[in-house]
N, C-alpha and C positions, 0 to 999 in steps of 0.2 A: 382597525387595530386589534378587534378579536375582542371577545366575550371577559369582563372581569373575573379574574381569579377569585375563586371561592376562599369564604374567612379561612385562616389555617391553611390552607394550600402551599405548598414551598411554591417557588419561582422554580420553571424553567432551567436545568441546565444546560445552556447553549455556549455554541462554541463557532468562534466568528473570525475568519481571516479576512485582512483589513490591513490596508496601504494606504495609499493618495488619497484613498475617497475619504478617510477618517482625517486626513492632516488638516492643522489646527483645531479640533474638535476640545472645547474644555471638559477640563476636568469633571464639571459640575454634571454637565448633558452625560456623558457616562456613567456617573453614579446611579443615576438616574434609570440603567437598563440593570436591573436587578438580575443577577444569574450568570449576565454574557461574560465569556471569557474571550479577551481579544489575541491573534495571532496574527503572524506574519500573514502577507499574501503568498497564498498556496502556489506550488508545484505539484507536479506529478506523483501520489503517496501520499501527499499529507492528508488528505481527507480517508484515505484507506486506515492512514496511524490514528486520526480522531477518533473513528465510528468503533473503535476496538474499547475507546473510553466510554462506550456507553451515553452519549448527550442525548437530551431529548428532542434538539435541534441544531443545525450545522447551517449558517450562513454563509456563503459565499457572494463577496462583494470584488475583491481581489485578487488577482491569480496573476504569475511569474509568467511568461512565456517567453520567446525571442532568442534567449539566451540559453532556457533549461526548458523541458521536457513539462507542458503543461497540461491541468488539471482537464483529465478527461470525462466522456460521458459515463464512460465504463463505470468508474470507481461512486460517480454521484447515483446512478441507477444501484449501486452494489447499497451505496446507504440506506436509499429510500428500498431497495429488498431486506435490509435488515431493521427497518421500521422506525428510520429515524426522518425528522421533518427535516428536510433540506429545502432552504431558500437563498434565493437568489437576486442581486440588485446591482448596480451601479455603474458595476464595470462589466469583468469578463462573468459577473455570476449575473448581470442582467442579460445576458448572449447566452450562455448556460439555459436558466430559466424558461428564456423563452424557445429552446431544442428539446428542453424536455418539459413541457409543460402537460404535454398527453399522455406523459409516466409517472405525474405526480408530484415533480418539482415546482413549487412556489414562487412566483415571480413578484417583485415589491416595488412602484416608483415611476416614475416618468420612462425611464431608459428601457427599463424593462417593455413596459406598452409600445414603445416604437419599436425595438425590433421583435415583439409580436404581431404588431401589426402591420408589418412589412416595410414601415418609414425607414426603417435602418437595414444593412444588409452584410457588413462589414466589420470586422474583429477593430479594422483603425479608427474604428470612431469611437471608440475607448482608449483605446492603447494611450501608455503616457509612458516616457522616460521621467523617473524619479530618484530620488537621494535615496542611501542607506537608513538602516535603519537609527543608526547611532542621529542623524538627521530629523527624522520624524516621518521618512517617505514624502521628503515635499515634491511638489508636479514641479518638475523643470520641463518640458512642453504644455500643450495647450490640450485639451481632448479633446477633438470635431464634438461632441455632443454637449461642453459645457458651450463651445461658439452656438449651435443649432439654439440652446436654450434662452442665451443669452440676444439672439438676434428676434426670435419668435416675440420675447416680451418686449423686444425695442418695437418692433413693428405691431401689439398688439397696441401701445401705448401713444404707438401714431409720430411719432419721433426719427423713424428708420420704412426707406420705402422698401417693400418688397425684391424689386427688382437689383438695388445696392447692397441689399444684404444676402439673396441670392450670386452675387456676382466675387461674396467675399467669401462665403460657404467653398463655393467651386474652385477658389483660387487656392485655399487652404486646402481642401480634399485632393487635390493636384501633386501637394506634398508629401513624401515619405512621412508618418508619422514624428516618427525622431528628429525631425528638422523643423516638427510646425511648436520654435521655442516662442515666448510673448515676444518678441522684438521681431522675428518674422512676422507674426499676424499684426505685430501694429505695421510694418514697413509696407505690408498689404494694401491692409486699411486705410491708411495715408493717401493710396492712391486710387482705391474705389468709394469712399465715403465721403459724405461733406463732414466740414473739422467739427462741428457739433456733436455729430453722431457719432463721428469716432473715436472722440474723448470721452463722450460719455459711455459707450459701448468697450472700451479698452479698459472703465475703471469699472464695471460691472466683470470683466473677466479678470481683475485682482480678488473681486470678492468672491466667499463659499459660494459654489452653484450649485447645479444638480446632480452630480453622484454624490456628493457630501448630504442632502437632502432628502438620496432615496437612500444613502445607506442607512440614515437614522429612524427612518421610516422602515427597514426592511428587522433593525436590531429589536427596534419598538414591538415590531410584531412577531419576532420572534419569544422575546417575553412576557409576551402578553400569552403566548399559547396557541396565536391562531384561531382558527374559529371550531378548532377538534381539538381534543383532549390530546397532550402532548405522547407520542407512542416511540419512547427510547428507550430508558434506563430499563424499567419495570416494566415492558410489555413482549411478548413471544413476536420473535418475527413473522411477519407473513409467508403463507406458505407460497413458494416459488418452488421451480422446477431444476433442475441439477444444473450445475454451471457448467456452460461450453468451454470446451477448449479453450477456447481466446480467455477468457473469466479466469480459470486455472492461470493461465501462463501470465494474465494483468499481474495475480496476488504473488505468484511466485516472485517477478519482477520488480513489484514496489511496496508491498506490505512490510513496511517497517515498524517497529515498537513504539508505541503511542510517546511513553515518556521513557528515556533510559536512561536506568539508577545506577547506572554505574559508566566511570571515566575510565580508561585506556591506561593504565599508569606508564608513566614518566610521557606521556604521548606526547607531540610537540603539534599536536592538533588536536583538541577537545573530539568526545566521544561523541560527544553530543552535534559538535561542527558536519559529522560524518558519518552518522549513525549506516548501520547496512541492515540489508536487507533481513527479514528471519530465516530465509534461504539461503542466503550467504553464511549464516550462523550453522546455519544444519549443517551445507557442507563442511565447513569447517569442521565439524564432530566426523561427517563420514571420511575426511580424507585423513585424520589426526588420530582418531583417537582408536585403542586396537578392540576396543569390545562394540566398535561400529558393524564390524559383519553380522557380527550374533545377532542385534539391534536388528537389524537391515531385515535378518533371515527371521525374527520373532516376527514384526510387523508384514512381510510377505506372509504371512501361513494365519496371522489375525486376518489379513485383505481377503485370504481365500477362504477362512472360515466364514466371513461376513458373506459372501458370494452363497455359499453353503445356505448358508437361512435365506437368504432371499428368492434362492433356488426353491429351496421350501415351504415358501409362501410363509412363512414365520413374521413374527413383529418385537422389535425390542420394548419392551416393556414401559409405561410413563415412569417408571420410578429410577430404571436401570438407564435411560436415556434422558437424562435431567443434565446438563450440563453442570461442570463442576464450578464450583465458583474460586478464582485465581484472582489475589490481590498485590498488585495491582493488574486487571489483565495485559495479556500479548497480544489476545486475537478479540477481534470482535463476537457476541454472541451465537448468532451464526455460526461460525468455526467451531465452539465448542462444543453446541449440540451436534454440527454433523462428526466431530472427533465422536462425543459421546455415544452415536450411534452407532458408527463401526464398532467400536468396544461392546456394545450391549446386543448385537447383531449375531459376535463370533461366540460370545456366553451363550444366547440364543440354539446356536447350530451345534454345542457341546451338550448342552442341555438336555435337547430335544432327540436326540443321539445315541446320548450316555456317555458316548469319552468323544474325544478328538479324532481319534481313529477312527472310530466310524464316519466320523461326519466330513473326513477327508476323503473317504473310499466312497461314498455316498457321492461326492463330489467328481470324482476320479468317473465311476460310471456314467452320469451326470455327461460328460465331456467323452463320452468314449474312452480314456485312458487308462484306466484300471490297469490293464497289463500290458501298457507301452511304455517301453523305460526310453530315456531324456538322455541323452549324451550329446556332447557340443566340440568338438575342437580335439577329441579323443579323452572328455574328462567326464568322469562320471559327475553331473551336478546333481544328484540327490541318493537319497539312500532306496534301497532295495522296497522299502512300503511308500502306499500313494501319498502319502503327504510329500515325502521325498521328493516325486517324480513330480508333484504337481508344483510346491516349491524351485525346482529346477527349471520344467517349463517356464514359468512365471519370470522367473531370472533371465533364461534366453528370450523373452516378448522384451525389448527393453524401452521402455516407455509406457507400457501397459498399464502400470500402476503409476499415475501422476507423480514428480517430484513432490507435488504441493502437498499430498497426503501425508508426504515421513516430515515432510518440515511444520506440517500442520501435527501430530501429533510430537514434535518435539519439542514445539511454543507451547503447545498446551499442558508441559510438565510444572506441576505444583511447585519444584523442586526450585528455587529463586538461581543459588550459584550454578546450580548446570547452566540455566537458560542464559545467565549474564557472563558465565566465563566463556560461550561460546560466543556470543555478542560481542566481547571485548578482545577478543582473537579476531573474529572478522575485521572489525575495527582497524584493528592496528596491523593485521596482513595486508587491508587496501589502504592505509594510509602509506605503506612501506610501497606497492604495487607503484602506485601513484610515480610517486616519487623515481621508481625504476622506469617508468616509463616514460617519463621528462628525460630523464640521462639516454634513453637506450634510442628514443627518436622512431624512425622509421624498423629499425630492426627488430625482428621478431627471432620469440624464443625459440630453440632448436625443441621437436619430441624429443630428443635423446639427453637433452640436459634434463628435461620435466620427466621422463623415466627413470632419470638416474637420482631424484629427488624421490621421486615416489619409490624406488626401489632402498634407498636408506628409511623411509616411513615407514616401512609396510617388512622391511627386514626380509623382502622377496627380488630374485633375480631380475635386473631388469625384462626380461623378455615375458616376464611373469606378471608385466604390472598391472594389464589392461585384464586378466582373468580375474584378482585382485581385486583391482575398482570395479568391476560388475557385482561384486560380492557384497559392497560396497552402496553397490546402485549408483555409480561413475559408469559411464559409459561413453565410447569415443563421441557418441553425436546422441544426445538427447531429447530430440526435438525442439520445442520450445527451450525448456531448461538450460543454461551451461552444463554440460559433459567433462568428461575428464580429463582432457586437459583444460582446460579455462580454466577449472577448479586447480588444478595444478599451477599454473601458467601465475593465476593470483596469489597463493602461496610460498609457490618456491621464491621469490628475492629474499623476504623475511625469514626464510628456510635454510638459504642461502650468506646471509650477514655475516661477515666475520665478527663485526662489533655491531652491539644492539642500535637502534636510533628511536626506540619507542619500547612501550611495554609489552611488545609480544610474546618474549620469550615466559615473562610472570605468567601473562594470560592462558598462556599454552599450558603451563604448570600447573596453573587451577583448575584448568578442564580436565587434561588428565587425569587429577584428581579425584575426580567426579564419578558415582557408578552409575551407566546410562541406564540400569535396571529401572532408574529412578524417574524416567521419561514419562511410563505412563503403570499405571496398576498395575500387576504381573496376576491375572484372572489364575483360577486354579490349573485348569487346562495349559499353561504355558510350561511350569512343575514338568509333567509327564509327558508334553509334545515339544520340549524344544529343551535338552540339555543341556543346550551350548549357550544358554545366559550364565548357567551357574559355573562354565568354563573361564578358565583365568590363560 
């Protein structure tokens, strides 16, 4: 259970997804874990939206699968790299657990131990079909591994032969999970057990068994601390090495907002029911709003200044690369020291320079380019000096610069209504999408109506759109990321409404509102290398 907490020490903030394995657990037994905050069984994202809150430990007992997109190794290896205790018990975090046990993940319980030790081997010997939540998540099937538990102690106790309760294990693991309900394994049992043992065996699996027993056991030691001083809220992450591509495109795809403050108005589905992505939020500013390009082109010429100093062997300073502290955060720790870094990176290459101009020209030779000028399609994409040309280039690499880095530096704006009116547009654009895509069925949108959409946004000729969206950092195909139509494709219904059926149209009002200047610091080098923020 771990070392007693020291007089004065707070408890543990732990953060614990939890289904079946907790159902019927009293009130009293949970008071009782000081600290734990209890949550739904996880899906894909939720553990990405937790570790943005800072816990000093994340239990997983529970997890959704079957239906929706379940909790990967990705996102648990993403916590335990940003120095939170992640453990694992009961159910799919006992199968969790014991996959990543040689990366650090904590396994707690009997279930755990079997499938580390190779007794188990199989997702369905957990798996359970369960009630909502409005229900309390009760098990309406049986889970192979409360049968296993249950037949081990009939036969330690000498009451159940070996070879009958072997014959009822194999009869049940025969079955599709979702079919092995209690009245199948009694109708089993009826006919492989003598009636003693399968009365008595049938009311042993009415009662709490063993995931209920390792999850309490796994919560226990999560408050207690473990046997190492808890390393979340208050501790620097471990130093890891740059995230792969896959890593990028996980966060791009499911990193959602830990808690959101804010509802969709008039929505006719909670904001909350549906929250999107912070990626779906960016684009929403990049395809909406008209000071995106400026935006777009500020943050390209920070990415190549940051390039610039590393070129240079340079180091952003401990003081200048402190991460900023946002309450309540968007992104995990992590994220904001490496935002914090680019930022203190590109002061760095200014500094060290004198102006910006040098340290782009410095750059430009660097690359060979100094006097290769950039044209694409017969348009000039930068101006007559290397910052220009190298800006331009950087614009035709299209994917060069991660989606995740403009969305990761637009989460991490201090600024509460930017971040939430673009949240609340996503919002209410994919609930309207939704909705369009039940009526539209099989049929897909035409490019020339998603042109003609973006060409009423953007106040540019349709044939003009896709030059547009690259300015934008919309691009037809962007690797991992949605490109410019998808971003289009989700948009244009709610663009399209003759009459509202949600709060999109408010929500679009209040972002535009909004000055994106406000995204992230404006360093003094932005002033005199980029005058098209101050452009209306």
């Amino acid at each position: 259970m771990g070392r007693a907490k020291p007089s004065g020490s707070r408890a543990p903030r732990v953060v614990a997804f939890a289904g079946p394995s907790l159902f019927g657990v009293a009130g009293r037994e949970l008071e009782r874990l000081d600290g734990v905050e209890l949550r739904p069984p996880a899906e894909r994202g939720d553990v990405l939206a937790a570790v943005a809150e800072r816990p000093d430990a994340l239990v997983l007992l529970d997890g959704i699968y079957f239906t929706v997109p379940t909790v990967t190794h990705k996102e648990l290896l993403y916590a335990l790299d940003c120095g939170v205790r992640v453990i694992g018990a009961a159910s799919l975090g006992a199968l969790r657990a014991a996959e990543l046990e040689a990366f650090g993940m904590v396994g707690a319980g009997r279930v755990f131990e079997w499938f580390r030790d190779g007794v188990l081997d199989g997702d369905d010997e957990v798996a359970v079909l369960h009630a909502p939540a409005e229900l309390g998540y009760r098990p309406l099937t049986v889970a192979l591994v409360e049968l296993r538990a249950a037949v081990a102690a009939a036969e330690l106790e000498g009451w159940l032969g070996h070879e009958a309760g072997a014959a009822l294990i194999a009869a049940v693991k025969a079955l599709p999970f979702s079919e092995r309900s209690a009245g199948r394994v009694a109708a089993l049992a009826r006919g492989l057990l003598p009636a003693g043992a399968r009365d008595e065996l049938l009311g042993r699996l009415e009662r709490p068994g063993i995931k209920r027993e390792d999850a309490l056991v796994a919560l226990q030691q999560a408050g207690a601390g473990g046997d190492e001083p808890a390393s979340g809220a208050g501790s620097e992450p471990p130093e890891r090495g740059p995230d792969t591509e896959f890593s990028v495109f996980f966060k791009e795809s499911y990193l959602r907002p830990p808690r959101c403050r804010v509802r969709s108005p008039r929505a006719t589905a909670g904001f909350e029911a549906s929250p999107p992505t912070l990626l779906e939020a960016w684009q929403a500013v990049q395809a909406l709003h008209p000071q995106a390009p400026a935006l777009v082109e500020g943050l390209r010429r920070r990415f190549l200044l940051a390039s610039e100093a590393v070129h240079a062997g340079l180091e952003a300073s401990a003081d200048d690369a402190a991460a900023p502290a946002f309450s309540p955060p968007l992104l995990p720790r992590r994220e904001l020291l490496a935002e914090a870094r680019i930022r203190a990176l590109a002061e760095a290459a200014v500094a060290h320079h004198g102006d910006a101009g040098e340290a782009f020209s410095s750059l430009a030779r660097r690359l060979g380019l100094a006097r290769a000028p950039v044209r694409r399609a017969g348009s000039d994409l930068g101006s007559s000096g290397d910052d220009g040309r190298l800006v331009g280039l950087l614009a035709a690499q299209r994917g060069l610069v991660p989606a995740w880095s403009f969305a990761r530096a637009f989460a991490a704006s201090p600024h509460a209504p930017l971040v939430d009116a673009a949240l609340a547009v996503a919002a209410a654009a994919g609930e309207v999408h939704r909705c369009y895509e039940r009526w539209r069925g099989d049929r897909q949108t035409c490019r020339r109506a998603l042109s003609e959409v973006a060409a009423g946004l953007w106040r540019c000729a349709p044939e003009e759109v896709v030059a547009e969206g690259a300015r934008r950092d919309l691009f037809p195909a962007s690797g991992f990321a949605p490109g410019l139509w998808e971003v289009l494709e989700r948009l244009a219904p709610a663009e399209r409404l003759a009459r509202p059926i949600n709060g999109y149209r408010e929500a679009k009002s209040a972002l535009l509102a909004c000055e994106l200047s406000g995204i992230c610091p404006r360093p003094a080098w932005e002033a005199t290398a980029q005058e098209a923020f101050s452009a209306r």
